[in-house]
gemmi code that builds the backbone of each chain (N, CA, C; Angstrom):
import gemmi

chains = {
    "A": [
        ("UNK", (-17.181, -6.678, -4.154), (-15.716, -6.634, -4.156), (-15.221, -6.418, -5.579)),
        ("UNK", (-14.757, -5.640, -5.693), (-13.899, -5.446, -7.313), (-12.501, -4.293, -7.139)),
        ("UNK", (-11.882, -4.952, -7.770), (-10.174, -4.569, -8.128), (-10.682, -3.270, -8.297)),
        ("UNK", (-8.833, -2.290, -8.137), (-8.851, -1.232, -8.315), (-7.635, -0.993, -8.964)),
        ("UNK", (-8.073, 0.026, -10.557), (-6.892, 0.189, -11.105), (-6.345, 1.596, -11.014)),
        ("UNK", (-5.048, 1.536, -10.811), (-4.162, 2.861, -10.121), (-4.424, 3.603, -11.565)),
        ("UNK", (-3.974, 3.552, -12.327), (-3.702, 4.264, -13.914), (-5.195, 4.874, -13.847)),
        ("UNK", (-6.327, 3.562, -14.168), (-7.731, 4.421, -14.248), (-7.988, 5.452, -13.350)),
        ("UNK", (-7.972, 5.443, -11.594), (-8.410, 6.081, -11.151), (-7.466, 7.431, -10.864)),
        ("UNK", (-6.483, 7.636, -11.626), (-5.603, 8.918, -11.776), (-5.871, 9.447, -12.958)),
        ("UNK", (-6.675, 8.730, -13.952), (-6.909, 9.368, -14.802), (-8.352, 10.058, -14.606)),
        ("UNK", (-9.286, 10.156, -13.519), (-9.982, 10.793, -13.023), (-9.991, 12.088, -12.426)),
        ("UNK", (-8.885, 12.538, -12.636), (-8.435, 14.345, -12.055), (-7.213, 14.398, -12.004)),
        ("UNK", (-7.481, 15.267, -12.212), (-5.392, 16.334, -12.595), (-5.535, 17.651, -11.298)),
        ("UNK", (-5.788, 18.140, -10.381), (-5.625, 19.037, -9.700), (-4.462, 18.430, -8.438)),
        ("UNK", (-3.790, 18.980, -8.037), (-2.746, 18.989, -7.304), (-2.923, 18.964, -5.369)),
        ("UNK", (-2.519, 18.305, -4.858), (-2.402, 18.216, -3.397), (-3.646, 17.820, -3.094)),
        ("UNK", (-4.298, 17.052, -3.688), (-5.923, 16.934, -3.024), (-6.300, 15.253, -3.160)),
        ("UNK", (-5.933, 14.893, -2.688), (-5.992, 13.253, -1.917), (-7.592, 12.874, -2.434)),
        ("UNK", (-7.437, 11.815, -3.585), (-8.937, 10.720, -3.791), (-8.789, 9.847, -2.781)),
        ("UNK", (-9.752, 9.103, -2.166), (-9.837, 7.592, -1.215), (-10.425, 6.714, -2.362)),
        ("UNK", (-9.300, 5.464, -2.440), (-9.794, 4.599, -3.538), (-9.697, 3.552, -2.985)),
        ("UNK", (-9.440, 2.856, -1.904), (-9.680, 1.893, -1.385), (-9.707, 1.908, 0.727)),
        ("UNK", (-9.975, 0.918, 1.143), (-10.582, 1.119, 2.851), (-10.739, -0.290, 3.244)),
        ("UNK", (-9.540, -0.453, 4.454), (-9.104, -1.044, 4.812), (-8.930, -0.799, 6.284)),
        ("UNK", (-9.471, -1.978, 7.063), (-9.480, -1.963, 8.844), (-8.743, -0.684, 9.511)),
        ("UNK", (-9.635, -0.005, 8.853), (-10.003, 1.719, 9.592), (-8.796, 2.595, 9.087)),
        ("UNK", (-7.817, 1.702, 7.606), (-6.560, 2.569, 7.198), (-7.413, 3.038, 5.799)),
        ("UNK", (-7.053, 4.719, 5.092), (-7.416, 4.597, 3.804), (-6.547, 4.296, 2.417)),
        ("UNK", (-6.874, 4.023, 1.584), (-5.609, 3.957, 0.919), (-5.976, 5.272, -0.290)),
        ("UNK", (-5.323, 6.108, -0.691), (-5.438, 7.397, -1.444), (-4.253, 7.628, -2.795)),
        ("UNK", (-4.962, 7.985, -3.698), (-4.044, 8.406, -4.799), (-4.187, 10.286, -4.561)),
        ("UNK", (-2.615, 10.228, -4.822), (-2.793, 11.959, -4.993), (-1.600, 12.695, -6.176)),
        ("UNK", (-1.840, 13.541, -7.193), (-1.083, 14.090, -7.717), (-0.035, 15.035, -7.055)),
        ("UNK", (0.876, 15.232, -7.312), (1.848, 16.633, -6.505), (2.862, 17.272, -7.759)),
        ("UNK", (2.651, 18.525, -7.591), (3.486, 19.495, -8.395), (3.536, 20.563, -8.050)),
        ("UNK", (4.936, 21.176, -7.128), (5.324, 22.241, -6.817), (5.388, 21.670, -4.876)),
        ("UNK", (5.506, 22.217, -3.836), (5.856, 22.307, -2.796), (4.857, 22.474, -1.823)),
        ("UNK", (4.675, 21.443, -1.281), (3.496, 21.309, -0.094), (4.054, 22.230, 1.240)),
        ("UNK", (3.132, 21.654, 2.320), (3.604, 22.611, 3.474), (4.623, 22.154, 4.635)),
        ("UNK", (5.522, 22.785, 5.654), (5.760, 21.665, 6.755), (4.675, 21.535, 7.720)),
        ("UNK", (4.571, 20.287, 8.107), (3.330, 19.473, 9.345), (4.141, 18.086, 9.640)),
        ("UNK", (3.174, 17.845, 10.626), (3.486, 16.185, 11.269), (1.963, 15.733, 11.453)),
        ("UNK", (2.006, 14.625, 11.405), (0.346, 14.072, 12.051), (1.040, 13.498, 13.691)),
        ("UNK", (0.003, 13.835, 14.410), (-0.123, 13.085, 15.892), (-0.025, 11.849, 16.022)),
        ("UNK", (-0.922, 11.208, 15.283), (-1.104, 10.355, 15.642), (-0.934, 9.073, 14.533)),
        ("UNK", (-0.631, 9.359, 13.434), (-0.707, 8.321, 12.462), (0.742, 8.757, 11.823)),
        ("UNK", (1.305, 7.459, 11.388), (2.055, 7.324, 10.247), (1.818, 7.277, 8.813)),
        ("UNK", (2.752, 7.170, 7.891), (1.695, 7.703, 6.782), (3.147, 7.439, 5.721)),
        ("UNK", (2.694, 6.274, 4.974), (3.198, 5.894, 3.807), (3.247, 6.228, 2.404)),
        ("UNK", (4.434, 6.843, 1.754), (4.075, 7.326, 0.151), (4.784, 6.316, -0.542)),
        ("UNK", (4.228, 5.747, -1.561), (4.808, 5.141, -2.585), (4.591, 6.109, -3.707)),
        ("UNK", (5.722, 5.891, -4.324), (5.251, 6.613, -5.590), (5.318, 5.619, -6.627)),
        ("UNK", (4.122, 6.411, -7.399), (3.405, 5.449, -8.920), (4.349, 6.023, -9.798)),
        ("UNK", (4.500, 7.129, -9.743), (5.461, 7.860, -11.202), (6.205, 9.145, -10.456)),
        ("UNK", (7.202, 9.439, -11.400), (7.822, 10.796, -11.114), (8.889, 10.301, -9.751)),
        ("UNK", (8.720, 12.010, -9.035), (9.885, 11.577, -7.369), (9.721, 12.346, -6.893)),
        ("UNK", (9.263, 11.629, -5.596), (9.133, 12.693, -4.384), (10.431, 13.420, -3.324)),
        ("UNK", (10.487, 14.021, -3.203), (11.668, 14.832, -2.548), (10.813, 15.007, -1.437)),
        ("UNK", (11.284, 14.150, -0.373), (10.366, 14.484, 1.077), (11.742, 15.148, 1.972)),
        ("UNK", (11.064, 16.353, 2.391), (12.291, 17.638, 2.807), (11.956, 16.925, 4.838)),
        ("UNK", (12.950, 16.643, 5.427), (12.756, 16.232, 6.800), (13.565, 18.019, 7.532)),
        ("UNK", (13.194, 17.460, 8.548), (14.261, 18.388, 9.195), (16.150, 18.146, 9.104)),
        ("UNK", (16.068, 17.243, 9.215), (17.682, 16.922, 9.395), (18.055, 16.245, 7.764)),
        ("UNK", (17.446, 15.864, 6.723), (17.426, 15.555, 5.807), (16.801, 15.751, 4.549)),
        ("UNK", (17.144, 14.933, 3.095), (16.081, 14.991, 2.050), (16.373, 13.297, 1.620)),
        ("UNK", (15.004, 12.795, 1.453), (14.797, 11.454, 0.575), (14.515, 11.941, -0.341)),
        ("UNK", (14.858, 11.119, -1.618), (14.375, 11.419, -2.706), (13.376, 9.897, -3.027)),
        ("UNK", (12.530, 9.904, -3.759), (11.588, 8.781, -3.616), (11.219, 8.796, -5.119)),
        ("UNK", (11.625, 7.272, -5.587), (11.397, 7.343, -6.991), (10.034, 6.502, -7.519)),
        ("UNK", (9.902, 5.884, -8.596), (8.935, 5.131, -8.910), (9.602, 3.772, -8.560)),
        ("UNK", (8.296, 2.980, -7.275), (8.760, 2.007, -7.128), (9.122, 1.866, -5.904)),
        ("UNK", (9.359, 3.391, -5.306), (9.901, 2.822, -3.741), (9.189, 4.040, -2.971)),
        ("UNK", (8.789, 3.177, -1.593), (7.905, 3.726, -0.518), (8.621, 4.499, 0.750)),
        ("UNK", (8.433, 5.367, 1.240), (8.951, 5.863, 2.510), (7.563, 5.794, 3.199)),
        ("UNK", (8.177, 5.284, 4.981), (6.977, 5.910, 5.868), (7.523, 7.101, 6.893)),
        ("UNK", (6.700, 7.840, 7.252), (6.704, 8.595, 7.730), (6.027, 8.529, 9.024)),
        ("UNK", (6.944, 8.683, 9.803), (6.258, 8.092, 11.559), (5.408, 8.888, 11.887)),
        ("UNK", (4.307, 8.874, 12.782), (4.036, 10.072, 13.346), (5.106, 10.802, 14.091)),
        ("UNK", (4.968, 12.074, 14.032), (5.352, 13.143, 14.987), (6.418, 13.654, 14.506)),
        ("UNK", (6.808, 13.362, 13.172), (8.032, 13.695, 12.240), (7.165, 14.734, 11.393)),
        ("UNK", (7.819, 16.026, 11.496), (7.912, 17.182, 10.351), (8.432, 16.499, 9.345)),
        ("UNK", (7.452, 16.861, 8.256), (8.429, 16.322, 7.079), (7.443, 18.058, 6.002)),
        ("UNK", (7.985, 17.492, 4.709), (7.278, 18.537, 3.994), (7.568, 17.870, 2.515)),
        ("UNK", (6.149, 17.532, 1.567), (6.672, 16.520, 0.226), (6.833, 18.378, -0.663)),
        ("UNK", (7.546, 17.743, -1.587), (8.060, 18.485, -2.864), (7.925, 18.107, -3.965)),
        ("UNK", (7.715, 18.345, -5.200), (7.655, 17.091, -6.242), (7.657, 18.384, -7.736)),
        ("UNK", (9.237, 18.560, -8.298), (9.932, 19.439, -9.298), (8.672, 19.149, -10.252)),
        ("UNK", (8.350, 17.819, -10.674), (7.873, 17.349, -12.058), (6.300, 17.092, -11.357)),
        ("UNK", (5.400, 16.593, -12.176), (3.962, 16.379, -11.588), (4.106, 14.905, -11.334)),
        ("UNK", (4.154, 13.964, -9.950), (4.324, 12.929, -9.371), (3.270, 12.809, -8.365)),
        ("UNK", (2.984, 10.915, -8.817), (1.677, 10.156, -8.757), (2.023, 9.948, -7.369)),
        ("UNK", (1.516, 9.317, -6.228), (1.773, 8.898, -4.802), (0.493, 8.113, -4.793)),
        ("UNK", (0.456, 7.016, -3.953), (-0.215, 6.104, -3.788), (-0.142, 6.482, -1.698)),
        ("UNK", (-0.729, 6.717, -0.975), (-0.965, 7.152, 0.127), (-1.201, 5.914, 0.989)),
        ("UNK", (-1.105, 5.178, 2.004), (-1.457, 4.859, 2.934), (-1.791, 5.017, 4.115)),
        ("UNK", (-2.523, 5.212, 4.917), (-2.702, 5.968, 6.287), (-3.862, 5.778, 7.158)),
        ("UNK", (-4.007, 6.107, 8.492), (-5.145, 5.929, 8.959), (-6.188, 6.644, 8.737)),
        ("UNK", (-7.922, 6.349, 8.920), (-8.926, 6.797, 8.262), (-8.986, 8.678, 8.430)),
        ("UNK", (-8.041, 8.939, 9.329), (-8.374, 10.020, 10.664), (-7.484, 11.115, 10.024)),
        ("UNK", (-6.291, 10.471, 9.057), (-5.294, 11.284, 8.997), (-5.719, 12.890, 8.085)),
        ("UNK", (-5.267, 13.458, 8.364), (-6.185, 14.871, 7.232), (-4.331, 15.320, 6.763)),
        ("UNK", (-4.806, 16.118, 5.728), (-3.614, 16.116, 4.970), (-2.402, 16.664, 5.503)),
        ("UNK", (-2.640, 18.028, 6.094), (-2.279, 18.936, 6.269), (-1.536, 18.301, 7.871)),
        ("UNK", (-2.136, 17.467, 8.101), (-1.866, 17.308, 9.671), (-2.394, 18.410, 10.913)),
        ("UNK", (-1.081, 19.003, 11.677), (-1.347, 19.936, 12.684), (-1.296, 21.203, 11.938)),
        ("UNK", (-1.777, 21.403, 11.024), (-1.452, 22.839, 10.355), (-2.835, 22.591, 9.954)),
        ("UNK", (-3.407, 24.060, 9.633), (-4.901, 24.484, 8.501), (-4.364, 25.047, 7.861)),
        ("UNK", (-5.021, 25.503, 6.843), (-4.435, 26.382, 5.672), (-5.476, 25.850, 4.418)),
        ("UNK", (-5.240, 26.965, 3.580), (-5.652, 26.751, 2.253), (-5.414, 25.381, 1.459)),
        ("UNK", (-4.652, 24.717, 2.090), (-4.600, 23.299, 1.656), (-5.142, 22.370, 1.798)),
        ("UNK", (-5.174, 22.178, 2.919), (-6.250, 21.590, 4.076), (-7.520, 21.350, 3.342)),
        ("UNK", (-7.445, 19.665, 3.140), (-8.687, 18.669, 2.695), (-9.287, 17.979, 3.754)),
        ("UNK", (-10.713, 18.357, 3.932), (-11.409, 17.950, 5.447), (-12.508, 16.744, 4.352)),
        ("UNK", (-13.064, 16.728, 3.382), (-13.694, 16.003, 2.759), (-13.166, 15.743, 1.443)),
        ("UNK", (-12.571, 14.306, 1.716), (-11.973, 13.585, 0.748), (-12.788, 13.303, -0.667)),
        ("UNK", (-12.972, 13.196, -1.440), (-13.681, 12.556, -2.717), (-13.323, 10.920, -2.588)),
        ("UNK", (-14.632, 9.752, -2.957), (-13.958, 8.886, -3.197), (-14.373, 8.613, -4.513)),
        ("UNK", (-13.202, 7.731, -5.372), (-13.277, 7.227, -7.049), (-13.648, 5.762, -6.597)),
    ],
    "B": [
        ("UNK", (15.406, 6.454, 9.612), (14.182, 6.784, 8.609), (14.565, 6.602, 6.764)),
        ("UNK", (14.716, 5.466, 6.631), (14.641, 4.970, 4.933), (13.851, 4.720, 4.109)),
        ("UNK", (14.070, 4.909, 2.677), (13.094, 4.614, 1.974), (13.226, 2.904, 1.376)),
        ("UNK", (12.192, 2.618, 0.978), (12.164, 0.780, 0.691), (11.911, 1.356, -1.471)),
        ("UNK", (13.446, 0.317, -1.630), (13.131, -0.037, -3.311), (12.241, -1.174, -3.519)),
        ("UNK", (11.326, -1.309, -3.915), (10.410, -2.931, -4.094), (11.423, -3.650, -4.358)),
        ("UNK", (12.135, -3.094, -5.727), (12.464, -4.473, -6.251), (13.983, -4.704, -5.964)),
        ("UNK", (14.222, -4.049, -5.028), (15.670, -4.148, -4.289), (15.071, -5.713, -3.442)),
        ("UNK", (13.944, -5.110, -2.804), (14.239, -6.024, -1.792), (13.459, -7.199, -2.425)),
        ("UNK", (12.477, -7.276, -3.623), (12.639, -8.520, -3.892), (13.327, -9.494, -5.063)),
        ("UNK", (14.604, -8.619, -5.181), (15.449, -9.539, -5.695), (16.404, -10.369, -4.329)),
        ("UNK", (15.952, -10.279, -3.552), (16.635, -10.697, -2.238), (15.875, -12.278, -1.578)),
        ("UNK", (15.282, -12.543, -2.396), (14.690, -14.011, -2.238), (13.558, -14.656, -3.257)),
        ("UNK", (13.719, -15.416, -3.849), (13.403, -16.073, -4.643), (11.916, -17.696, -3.982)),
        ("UNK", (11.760, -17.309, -3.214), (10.775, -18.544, -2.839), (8.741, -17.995, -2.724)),
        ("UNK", (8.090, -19.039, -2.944), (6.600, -18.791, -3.061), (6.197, -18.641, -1.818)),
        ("UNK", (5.485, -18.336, -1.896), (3.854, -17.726, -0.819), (4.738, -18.098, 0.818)),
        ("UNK", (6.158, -17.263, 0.798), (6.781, -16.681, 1.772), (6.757, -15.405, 1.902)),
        ("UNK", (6.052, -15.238, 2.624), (5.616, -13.237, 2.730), (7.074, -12.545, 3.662)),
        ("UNK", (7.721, -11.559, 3.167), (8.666, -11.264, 3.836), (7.739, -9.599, 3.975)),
        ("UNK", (8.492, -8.945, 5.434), (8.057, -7.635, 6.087), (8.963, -6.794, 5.685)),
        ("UNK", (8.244, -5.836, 4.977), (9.284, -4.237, 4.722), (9.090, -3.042, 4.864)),
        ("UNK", (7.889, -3.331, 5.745), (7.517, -2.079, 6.448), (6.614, -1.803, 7.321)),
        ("UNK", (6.294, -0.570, 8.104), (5.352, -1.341, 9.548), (5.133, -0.005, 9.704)),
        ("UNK", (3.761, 0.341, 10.206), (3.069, 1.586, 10.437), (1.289, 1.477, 11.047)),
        ("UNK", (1.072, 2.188, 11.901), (0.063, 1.830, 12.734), (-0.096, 0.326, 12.826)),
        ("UNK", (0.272, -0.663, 13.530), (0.097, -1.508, 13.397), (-0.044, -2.379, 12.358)),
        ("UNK", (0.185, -2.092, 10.708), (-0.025, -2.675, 9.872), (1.349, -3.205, 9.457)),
        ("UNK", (1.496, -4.292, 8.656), (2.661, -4.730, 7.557), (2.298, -4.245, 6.234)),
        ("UNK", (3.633, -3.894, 5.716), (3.841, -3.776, 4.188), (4.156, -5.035, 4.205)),
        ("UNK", (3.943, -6.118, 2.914), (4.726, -7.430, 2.851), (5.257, -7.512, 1.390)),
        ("UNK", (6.147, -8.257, 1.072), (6.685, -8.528, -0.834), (6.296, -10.203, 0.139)),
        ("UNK", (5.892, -10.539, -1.348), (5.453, -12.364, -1.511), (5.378, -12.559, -3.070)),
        ("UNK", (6.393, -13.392, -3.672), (6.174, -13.923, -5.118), (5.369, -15.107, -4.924)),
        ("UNK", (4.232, -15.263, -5.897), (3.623, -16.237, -5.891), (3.897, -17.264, -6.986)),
        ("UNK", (3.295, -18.694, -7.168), (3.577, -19.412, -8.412), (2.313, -20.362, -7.781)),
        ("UNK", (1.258, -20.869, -8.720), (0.848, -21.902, -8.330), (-0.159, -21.843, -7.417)),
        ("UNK", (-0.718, -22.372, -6.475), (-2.525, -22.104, -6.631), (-2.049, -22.162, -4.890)),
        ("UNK", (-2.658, -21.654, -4.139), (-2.596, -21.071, -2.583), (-3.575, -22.354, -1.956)),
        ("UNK", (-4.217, -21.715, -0.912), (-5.032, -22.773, 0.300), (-6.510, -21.873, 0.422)),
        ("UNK", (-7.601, -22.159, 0.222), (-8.861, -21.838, 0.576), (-8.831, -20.972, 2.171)),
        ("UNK", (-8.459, -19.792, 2.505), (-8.509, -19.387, 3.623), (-9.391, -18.143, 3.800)),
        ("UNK", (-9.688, -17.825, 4.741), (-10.211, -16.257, 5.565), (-9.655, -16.180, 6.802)),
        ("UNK", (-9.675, -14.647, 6.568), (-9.223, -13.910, 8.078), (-10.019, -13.537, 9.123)),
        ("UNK", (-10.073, -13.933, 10.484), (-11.912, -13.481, 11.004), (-11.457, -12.297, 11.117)),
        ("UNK", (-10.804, -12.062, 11.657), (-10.617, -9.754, 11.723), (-9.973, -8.821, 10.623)),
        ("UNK", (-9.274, -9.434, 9.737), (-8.050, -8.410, 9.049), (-8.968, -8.502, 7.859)),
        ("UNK", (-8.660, -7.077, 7.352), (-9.057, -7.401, 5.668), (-7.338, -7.035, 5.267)),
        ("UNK", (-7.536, -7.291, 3.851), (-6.191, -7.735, 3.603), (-6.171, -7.102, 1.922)),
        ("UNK", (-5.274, -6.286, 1.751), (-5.297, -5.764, 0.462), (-4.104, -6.721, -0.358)),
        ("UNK", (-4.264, -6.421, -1.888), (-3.006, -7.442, -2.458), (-2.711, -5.865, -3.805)),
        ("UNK", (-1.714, -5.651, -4.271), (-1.475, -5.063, -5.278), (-0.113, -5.811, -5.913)),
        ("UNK", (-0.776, -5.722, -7.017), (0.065, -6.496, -7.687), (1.128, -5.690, -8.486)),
        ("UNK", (3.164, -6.494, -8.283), (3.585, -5.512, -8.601), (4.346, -6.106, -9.929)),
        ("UNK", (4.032, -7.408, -10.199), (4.534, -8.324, -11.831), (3.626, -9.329, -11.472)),
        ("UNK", (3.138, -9.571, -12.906), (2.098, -10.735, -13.424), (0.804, -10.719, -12.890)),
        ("UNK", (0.381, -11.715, -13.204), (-1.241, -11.422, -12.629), (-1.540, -12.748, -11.421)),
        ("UNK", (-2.811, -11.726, -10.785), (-2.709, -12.551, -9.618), (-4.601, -13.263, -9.901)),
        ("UNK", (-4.841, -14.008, -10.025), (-6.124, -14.836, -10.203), (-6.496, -15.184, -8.343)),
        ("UNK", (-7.441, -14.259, -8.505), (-8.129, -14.166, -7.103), (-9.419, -15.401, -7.315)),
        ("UNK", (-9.257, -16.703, -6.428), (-10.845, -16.945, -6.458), (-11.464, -16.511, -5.292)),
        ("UNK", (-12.824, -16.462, -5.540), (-13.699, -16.556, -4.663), (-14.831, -17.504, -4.529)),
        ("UNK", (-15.585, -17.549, -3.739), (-16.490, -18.879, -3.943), (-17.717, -18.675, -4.860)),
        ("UNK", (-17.814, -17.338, -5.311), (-18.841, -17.014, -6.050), (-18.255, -16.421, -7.654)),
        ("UNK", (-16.487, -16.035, -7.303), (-16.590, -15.750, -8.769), (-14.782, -15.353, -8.934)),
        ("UNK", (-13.979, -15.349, -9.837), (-12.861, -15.485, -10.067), (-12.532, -13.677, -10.348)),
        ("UNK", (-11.367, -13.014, -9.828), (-11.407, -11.826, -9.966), (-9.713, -11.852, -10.632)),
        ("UNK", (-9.434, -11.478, -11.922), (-8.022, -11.269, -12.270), (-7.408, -10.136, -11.912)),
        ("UNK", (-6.241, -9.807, -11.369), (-5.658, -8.469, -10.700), (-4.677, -8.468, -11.505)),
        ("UNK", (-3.914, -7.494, -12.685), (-2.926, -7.662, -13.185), (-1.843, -6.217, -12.727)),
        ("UNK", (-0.982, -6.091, -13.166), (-0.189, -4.936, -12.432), (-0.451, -3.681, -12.386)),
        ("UNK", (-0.388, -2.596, -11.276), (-0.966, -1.839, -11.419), (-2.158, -1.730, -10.629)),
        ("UNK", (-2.298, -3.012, -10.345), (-4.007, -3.428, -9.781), (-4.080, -3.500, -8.323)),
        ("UNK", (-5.020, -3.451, -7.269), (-5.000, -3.707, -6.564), (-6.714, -4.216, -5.922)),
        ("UNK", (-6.763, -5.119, -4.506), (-7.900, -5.669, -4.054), (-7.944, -5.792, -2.848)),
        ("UNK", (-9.337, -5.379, -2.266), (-9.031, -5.898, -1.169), (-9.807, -6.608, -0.441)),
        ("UNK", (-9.328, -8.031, 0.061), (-10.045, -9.091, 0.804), (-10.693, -8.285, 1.736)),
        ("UNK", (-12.024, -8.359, 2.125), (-12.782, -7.856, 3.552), (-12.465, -9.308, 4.462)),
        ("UNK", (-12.731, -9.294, 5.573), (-12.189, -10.376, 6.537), (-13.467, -11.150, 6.722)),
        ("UNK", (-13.497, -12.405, 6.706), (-14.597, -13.362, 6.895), (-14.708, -14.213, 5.160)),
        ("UNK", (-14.374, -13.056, 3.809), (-14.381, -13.661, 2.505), (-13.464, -14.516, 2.993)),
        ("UNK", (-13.785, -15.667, 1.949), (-13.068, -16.828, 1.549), (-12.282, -16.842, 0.138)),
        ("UNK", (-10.915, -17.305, 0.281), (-10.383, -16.888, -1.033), (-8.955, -17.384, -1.325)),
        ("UNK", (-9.089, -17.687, -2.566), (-7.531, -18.536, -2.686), (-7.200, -17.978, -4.060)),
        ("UNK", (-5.648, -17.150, -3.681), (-5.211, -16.485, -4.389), (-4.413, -17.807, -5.570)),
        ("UNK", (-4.150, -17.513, -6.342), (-3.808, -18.727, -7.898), (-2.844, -17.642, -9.165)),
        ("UNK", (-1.191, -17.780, -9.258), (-0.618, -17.123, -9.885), (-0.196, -17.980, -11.394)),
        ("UNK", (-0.707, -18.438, -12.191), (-0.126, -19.351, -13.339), (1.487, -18.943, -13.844)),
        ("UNK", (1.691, -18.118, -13.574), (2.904, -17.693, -13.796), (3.298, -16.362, -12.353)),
        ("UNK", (4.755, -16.434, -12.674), (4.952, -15.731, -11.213), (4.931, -14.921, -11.176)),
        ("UNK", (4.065, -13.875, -9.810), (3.428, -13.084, -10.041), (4.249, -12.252, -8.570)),
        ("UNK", (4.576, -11.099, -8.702), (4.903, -11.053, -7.363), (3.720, -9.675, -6.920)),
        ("UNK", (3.556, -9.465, -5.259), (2.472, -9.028, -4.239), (3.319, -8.140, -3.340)),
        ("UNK", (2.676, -6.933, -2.890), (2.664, -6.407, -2.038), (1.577, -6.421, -1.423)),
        ("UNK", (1.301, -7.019, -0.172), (0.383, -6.834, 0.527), (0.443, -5.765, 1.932)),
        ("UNK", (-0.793, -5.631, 2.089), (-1.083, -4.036, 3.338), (-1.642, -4.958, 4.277)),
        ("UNK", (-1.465, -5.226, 5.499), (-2.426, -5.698, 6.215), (-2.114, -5.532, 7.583)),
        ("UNK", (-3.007, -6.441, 8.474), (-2.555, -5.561, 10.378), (-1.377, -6.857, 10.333)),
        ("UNK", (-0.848, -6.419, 11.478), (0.515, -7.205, 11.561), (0.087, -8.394, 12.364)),
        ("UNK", (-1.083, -8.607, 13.109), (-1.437, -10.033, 13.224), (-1.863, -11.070, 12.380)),
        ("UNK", (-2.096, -10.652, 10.933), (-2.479, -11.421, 9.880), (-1.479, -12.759, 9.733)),
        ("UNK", (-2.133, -13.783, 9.819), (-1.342, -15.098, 9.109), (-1.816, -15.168, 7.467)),
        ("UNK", (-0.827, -16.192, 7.148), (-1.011, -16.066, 5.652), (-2.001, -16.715, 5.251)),
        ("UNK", (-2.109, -17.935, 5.865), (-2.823, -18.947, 5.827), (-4.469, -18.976, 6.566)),
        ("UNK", (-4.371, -17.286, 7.030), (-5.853, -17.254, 7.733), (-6.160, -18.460, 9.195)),
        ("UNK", (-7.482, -18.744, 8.585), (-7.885, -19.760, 9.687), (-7.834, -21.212, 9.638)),
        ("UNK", (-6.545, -21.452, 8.421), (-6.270, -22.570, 8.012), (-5.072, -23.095, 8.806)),
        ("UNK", (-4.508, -23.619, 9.287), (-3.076, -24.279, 9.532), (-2.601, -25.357, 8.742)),
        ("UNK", (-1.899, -25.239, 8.041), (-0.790, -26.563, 7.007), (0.678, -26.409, 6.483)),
        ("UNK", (1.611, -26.673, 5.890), (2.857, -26.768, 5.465), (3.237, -25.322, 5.078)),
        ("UNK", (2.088, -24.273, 4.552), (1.711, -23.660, 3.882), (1.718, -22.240, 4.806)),
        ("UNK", (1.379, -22.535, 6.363), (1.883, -21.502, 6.862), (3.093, -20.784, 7.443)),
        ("UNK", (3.080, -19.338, 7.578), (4.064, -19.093, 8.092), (3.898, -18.203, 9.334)),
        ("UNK", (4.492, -18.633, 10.380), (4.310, -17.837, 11.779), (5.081, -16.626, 11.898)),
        ("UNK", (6.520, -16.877, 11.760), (8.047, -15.996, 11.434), (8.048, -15.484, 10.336)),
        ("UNK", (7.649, -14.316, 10.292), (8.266, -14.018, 8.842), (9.642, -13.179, 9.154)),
        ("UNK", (10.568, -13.293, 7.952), (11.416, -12.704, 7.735), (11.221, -11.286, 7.469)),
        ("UNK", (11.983, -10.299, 8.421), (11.787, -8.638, 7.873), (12.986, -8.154, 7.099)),
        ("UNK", (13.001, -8.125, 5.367), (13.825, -7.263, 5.060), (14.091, -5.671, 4.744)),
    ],
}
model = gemmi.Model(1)
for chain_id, residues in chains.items():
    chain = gemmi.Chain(chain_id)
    for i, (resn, *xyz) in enumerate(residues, 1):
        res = gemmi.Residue()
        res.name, res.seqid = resn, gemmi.SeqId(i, " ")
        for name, pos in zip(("N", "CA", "C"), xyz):
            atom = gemmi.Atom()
            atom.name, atom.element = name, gemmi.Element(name[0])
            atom.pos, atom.b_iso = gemmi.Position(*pos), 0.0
            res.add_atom(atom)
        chain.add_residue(res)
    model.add_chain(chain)
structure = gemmi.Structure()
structure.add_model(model)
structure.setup_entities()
C-alpha cells in the first residue's frame, strides 16, 4: 500500500488525451489525464464518469449547455449524456470511472485508448 | 447536471469525522469530511476506500506501519486493512467509496454515522 502523488505522477508525461491509471478501486479506476485543444462528442453506456480538475478549466460542451470546470471543482457525467471536454489552456483532470470505461466511449477513432499505461 | 466547488461546499460545515455526500456515480460516494484528532481502529469487509487529501495532512496508521498523506496526495484502503486515520491538525478529505460504506467500518460507537448529510 503506498500513497499517490497527483503533481509526481503528471509529471510523468506531457502528451494530450491519453488517460494514465494511477490508482484501482472496487472495479472503479482512478486516472490522471492532460487536455489541450478539443476532444470528441461520445457518451459511455454504461458508466458515469467524474472530472475534477487539478489545474487549468475544463469547458465540458453538453448538448443543451457549457460547464466550465475550474481547479477544485468536479462535474459527473451520467451515463448516456453526450458531452464533449475542451480545454483553451493545457488542463490537469483527475478521472474517476468504472474499470470498463474506454475513453472515447461509443465512438472509435484516432483517439481511442484501448490500453491504458499505469504510473 | 452541476458542477461541485470543494470548497464551496466545505465551508458549509465545520464538524469532525462527519462525512457529508456530494456526489454519486455508479454506485459510489464522493464524500468532504474535515478531520481533527485521532479516528477508531476500523476495516471494511467489502469496500476499499480511497482518501485524498484536500488541506493538511492526514496520518494514516496501519498495524504494520504509519503512512503520511499530505495535499495533493491520495490512498487507498483495500477492504479487510485495518486502519485509523489521525489528523494533528485539521485536515480536510475527500473520500471515493461504494455508497454502502460506513465510516466506522465494522466498528459501531458514538463515532458512527448511518445518515449522512448530502450537500
Amino acid at each position: 500500500m503506498e500513497k499517490v502523488n497527483l503533481a509526481q505522477k503528471l509529471s510523468l508525461f506531457n502528451d494530450y488525451y491519453n488517460p494514465r491509471i494511477v490508482g484501482e478501486l472496487n472495479n472503479q479506476h482512478v486516472k490522471l489525464v492532460k487536455l489541450k485543444g478539443e476532444f470528441v462528442w461520445h457518451s459511455h453506456e454504461v458508466e458515469d464518469e467524474l472530472f475534477l480538475v487539478i489545474k487549468g478549466t475544463l469547458r465540458m460542451e453538453l448538448r443543451d449547455k457549457t460547464i466550465h470546470i475550474n481547479e477544485g471543482e468536479f462535474l459527473v457525467v451520467p451515463r448516456g449524456v453526450e458531452h464533449k471536454p475542451v480545454a483553451d489552456e493545457e488542463t490537469h483532470i483527475l478521472l474517476f470511472e468504472p474499470a470498463t470505461t474506454l475513453n472515447t466511449g461509443d465512438v472509435e477513432n484516432e483517439l481511442t485508448r484501448k490500453q491504458l499505461e499505469k504510473l
